[in-house]
C-alpha positions in Angstrom: 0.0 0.0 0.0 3.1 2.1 0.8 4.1 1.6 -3.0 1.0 3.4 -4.1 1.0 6.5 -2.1 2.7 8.6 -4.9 0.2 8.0 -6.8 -2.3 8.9 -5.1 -0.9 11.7 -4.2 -0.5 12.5 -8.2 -3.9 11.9 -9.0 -4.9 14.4 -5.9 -2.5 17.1 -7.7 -3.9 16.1 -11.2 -7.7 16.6 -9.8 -6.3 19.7 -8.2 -4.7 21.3 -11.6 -7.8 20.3 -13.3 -9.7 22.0 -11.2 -7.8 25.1 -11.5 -7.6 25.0 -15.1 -11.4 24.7 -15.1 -11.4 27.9 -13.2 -8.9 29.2 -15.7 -11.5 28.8 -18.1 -14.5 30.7 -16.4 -11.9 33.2 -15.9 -11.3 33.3 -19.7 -15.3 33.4 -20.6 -15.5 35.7 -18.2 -13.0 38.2 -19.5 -13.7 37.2 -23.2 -17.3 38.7 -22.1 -16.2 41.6 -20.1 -13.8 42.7 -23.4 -17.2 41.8 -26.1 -19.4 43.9 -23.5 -16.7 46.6 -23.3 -16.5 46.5 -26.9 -19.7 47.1 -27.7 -20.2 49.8 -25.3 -17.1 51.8 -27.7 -18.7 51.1 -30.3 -22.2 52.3 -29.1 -20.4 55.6 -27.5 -18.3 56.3 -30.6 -21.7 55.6 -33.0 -23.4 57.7 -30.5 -20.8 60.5 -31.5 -20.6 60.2 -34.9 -24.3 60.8 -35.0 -24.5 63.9 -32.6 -21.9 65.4 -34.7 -23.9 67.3 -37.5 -26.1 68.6 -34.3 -24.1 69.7 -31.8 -21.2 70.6 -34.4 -22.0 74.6 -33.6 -22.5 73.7 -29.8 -19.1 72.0 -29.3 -17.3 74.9 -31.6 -19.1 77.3 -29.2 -19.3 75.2 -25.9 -19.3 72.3 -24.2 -23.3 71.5 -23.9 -25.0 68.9 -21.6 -24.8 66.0 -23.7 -21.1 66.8 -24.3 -20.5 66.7 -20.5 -22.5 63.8 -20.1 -20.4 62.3 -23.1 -16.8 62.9 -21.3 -18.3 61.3 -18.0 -19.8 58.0 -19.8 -16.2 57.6 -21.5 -14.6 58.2 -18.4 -16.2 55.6 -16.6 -15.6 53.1 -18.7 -12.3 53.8 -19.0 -12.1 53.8 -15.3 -14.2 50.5 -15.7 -12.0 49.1 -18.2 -8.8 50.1 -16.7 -10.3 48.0 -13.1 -11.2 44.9 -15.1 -7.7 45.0 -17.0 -6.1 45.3 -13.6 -8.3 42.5 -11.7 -7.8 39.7 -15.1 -3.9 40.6 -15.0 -3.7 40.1 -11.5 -5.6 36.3 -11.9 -4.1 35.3 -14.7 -0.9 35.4 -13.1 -2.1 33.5 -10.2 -3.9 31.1 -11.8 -0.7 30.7 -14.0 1.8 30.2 -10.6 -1.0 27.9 -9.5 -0.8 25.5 -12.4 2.7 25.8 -12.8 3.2 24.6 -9.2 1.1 22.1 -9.6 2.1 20.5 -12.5 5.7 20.3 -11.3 4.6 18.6 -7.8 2.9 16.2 -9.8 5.4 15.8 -12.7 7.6 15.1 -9.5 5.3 12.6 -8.1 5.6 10.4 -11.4 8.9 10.2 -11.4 8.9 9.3 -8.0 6.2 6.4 -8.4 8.3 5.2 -11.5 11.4 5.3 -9.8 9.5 3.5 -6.7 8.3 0.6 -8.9 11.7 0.1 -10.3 12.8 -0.4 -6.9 9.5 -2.7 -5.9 10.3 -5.2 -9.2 13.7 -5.4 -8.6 12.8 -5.8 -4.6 10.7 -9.0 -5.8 12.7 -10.4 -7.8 15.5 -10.7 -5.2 13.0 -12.1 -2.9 11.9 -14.4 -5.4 15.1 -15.7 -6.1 16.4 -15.7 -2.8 13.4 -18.1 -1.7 13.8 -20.1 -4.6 17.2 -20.9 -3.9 18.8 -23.2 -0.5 21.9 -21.1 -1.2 24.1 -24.3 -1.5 27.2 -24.5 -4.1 24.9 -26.2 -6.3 22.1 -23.8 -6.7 19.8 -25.9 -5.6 16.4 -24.0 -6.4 13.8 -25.0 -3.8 11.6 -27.3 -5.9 14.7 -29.3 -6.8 15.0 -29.2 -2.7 11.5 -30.6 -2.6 11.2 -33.1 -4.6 14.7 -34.9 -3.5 13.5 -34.3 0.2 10.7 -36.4 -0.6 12.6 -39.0 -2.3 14.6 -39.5 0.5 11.7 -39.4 3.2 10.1 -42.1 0.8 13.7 -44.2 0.7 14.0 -44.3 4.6 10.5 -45.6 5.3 11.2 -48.1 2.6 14.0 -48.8 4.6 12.1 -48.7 7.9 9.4 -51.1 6.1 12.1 -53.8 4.9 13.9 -53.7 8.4 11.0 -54.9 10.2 10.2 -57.7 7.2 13.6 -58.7 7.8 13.0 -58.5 11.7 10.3 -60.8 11.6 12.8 -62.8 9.1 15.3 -62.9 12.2 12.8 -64.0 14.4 12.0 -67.3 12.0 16.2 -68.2 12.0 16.2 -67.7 15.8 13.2 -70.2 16.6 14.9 -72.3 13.9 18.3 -72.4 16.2 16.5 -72.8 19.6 15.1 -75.9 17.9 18.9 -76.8 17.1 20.0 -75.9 20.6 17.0 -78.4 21.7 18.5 -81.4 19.6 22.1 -80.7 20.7 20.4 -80.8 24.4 19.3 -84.5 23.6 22.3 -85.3 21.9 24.3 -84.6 25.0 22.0 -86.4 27.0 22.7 -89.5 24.8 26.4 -88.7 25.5 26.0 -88.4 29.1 24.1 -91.5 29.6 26.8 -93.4 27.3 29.8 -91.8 29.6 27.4 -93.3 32.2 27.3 -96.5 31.5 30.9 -96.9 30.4 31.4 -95.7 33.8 29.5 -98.3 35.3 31.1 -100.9 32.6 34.7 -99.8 33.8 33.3 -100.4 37.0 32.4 -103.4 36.5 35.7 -104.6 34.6 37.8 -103.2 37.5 35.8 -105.4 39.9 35.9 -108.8 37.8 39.9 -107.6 37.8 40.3 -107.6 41.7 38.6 -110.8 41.7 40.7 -112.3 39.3 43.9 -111.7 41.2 47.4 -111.4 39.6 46.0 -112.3 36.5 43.6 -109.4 36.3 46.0 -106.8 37.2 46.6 -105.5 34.0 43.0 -105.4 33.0 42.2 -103.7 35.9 44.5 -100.8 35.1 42.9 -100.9 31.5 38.9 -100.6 33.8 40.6 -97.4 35.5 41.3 -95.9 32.4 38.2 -95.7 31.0 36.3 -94.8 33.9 38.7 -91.7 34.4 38.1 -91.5 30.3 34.2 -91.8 31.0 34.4 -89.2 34.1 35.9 -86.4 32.2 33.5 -87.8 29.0 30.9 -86.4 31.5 32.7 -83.3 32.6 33.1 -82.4 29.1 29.6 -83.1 28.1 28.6 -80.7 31.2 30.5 -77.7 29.9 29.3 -78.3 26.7 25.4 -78.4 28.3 26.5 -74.7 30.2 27.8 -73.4 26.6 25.0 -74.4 25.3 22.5 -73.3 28.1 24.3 -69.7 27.5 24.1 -69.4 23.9 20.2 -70.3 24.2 19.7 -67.4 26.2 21.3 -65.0 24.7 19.4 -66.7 21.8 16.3 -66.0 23.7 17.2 -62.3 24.1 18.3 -61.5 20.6 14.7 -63.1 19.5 13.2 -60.5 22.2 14.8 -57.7 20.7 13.9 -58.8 17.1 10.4 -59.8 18.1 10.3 -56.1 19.7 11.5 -54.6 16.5 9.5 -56.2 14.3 6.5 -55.9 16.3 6.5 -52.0 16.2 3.8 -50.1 15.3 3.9 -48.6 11.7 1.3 -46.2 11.6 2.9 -43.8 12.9 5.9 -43.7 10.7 3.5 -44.1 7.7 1.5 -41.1 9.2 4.5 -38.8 10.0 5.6 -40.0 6.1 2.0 -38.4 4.7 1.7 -35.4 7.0 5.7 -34.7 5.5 4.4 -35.5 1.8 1.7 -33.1 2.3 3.8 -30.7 3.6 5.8 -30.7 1.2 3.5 -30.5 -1.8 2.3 -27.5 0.0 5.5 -26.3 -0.3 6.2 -27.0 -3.6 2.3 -25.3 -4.5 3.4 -22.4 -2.8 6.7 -22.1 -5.0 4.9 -22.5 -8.2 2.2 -19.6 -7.0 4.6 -17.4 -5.7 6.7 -18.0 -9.9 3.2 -17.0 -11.5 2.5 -14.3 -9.1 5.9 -12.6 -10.1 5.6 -13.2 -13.8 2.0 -11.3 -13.1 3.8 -8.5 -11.1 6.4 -8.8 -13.7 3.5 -7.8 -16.5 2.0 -5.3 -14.3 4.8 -3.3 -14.3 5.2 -2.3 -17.7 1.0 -0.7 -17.0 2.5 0.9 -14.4 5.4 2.8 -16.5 2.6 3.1 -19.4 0.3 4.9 -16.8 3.0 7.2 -15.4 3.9 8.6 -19.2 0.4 8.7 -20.3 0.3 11.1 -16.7 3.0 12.9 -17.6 1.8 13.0 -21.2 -1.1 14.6 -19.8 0.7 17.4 -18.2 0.9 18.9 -21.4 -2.1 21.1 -19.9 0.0 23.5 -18.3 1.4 24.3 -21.6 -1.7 24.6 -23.2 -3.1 26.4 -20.3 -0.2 28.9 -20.4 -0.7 29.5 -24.0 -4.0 30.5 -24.2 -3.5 32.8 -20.8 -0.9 33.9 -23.4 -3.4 34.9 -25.8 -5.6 36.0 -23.4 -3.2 38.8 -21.7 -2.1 39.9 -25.8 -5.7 40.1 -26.2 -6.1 42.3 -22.5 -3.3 44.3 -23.7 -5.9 45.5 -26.6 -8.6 46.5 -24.3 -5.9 48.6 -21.9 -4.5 50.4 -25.0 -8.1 51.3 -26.0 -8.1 52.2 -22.2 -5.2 54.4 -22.4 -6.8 56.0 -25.4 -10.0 56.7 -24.1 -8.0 58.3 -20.7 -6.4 60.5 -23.5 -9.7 61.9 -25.3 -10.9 62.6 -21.6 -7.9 65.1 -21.5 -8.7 66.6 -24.9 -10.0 69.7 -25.7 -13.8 69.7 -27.4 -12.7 70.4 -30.8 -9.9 67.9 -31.0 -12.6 64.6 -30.0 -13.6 64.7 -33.8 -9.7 63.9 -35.1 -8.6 62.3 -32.0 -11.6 59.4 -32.6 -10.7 59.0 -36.1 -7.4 57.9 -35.1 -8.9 56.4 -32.4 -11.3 54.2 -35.0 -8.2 53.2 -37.5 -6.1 52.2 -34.4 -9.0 50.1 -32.9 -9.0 48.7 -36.6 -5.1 47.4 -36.2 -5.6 46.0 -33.0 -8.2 44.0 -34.0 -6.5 42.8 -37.7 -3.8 42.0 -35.7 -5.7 40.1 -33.1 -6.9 38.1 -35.8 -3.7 37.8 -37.3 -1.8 36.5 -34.1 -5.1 34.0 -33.3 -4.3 32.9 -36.7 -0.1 32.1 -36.0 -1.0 30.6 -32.4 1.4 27.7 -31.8 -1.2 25.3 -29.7 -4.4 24.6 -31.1 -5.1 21.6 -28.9 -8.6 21.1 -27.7 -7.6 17.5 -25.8 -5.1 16.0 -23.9 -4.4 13.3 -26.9 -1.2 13.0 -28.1 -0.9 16.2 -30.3 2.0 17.4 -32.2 4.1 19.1 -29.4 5.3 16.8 -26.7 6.7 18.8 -23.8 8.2 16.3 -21.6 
């Protein structure tokens, strides 16, 4: 809104100047009709003259008579009236003129500083624009770019996410798998245990059928002791083996706890978190493409905007038309004051010079108006509009 303050305030000037040259122009009626109604009133005293000439001929040789008095006092007046109305158009004229002038140049000023202004806003913009557009990586990376591999990776590590529990619950198949080993190597070392066993109890045996048999038995007695010590650590061994075993299967256990924990977690969450990020980021990516068009429409409007500040300016031509014709207007008030001047100067004649003084009088009235005509005729601005006419100020 800030942006188009100058231009309001140029149309408030242009109303303003419009105004005044409206004014102007009741001024110029005005005196047009004040001059016409001046005129006439010469021409009716002088006609009145001419007529009472052949009558009062021997009265104004003689003396000066009523009428002749009366005469002197009408053309006295009106110069007097004349010389007022001269004084009071001059004196507006002038004004009017300073007030148009002034105004024109405020406003001329407020155009160039709206053009200037939105120059600055466009370029402003686009900064923005391409600011926001970009990360400001090395890469450029422009934000859609940004968007669009953002959500190929979001969608990449819930892939991941979704494969990891698959191959949880995988895990979790292998481990009840390897418990079921564990289970046959437990009865496999039970076999083992109960053959150590019983070669224990064989050896036993054998040692006892030795003793019995004396001398003769010795050596096979030594043989018994030897595998019973052989079947004792047989046993020993099988029962580390049972603890190893016992330990793995627990740790086995716990491993298929953590894996069952895993793959037991609740997806919906993820998936949720997954489309609330997705929809985030088409909004973003909607709100990138809007914000491009919106630019490439402020782009377009700114070329109106220049177009409308010229055709302002353009418009300003009014102050030179108005000038002109205020021109015109004071040549043509300079007329009426030097037939002012002239009737001041038959006031201040004697009686028996009127006769020669308004013949001169008539052919000078005569060359003011040829020449009036003459100089409406060479006028430089005939413009009745504020089209584009053949003189182009600014």
């Amino acid at each position: 809104m800030t942006n188009f303050k100058p231009l309001i305030s140029a149309l408030l000037i242009v109303s303003l100047a419009l105004m005044v040259n409206e004014l102007l122009l009741h001024l110029v009626y005005l005196s047009l009709f004040l001059s016409l109604a001046n005129m006439v009133i010469i021409i009716l005293i002088y006609r009145q003259s001419n007529q009472q000439q052949d009558t009062t001929k021997t009265l104004i040789n003689d003396s000066c008579s009523d009428n002749h008095k009366l005469l002197v006092a009408t053309l006295c007046e009106v110069e007097q009236l004349l010389a007022h109305s001269v004084s009071v158009i001059e004196h507006e004229i002038t004004r009017a003129a300073t007030l148009v002038k002034d105004a024109v140049h405020g406003v001329s000023a407020s155009f160039i500083d709206l053009q200037t202004l939105s120059a600055q806003q466009q370029q402003m913009i686009t900064s923005l624009v391409a600011d926001n557009s970009s990360i400001g990586d090395d890469q450029h990376t422009t934000l859609t770019t940004f968007v669009k591999s953002s959500s190929n990776t979001l969608d990449s590590f819930v892939e991941v996410i979704i494969n990891t529990s698959k191959q949880s619950l995988e895990t979790m198949s292998f481990t009840d798998e390897m418990v079921k080993q564990f289970d046959g190597i437990f009865k496999l070392l039970a076999e083992v245990e109960k053959l150590a066993s019983q070669t224990n109890l064989l050896a036993l045996n054998a040692a006892i059928e030795a003793a019995r048999a004396g001398d003769a038995g010795r050596g096979f007695a030594v043989v018994a002791n030897e595998v019973r010590s052989l079947s004792v650590n047989s046993s020993e061994l099988n029962e580390d083996i049972r603890k190893e075993v016992d330990q793995a299967k627990i740790i086995i256990a716990k491993l298929r706890n953590s894996v069952e924990k895993m793959a037991s977690a609740d997806m919906t969450s993820t998936l949720e978190a997954k489309d609330d990020v997705g929809v985030m980021m088409k909004h973003v990516e909607q709100l990138s493409i809007k914000t491009s068009r919106d630019v490439d429409e402020l782009s377009l409007l700114t070329p109106k905007i220049d177009q409308a500040v010229t055709t302002g300016v353009r418009m300003l031509q009014f102050e030179d038309l108005t000038f002109q014709t205020l021109t015109g207007l004071s040549s043509e008030l300079a007329n009426i004051k030097q037939v002012s001047e002239q009737f001041q100067q038959f006031n201040q004649l004697a009686p028996a010079e009127h006769n020669e003084f308004l013949v001169m009088m008539k052919e000078n009235i005569y060359d003011l108006q040829h020449n009036a005509k003459k100089d409406n005729q060479n006028r430089t601005v005939m413009q009745s509009s504020m089209d584009e006419g053949e003189i182009e100020l600014f």
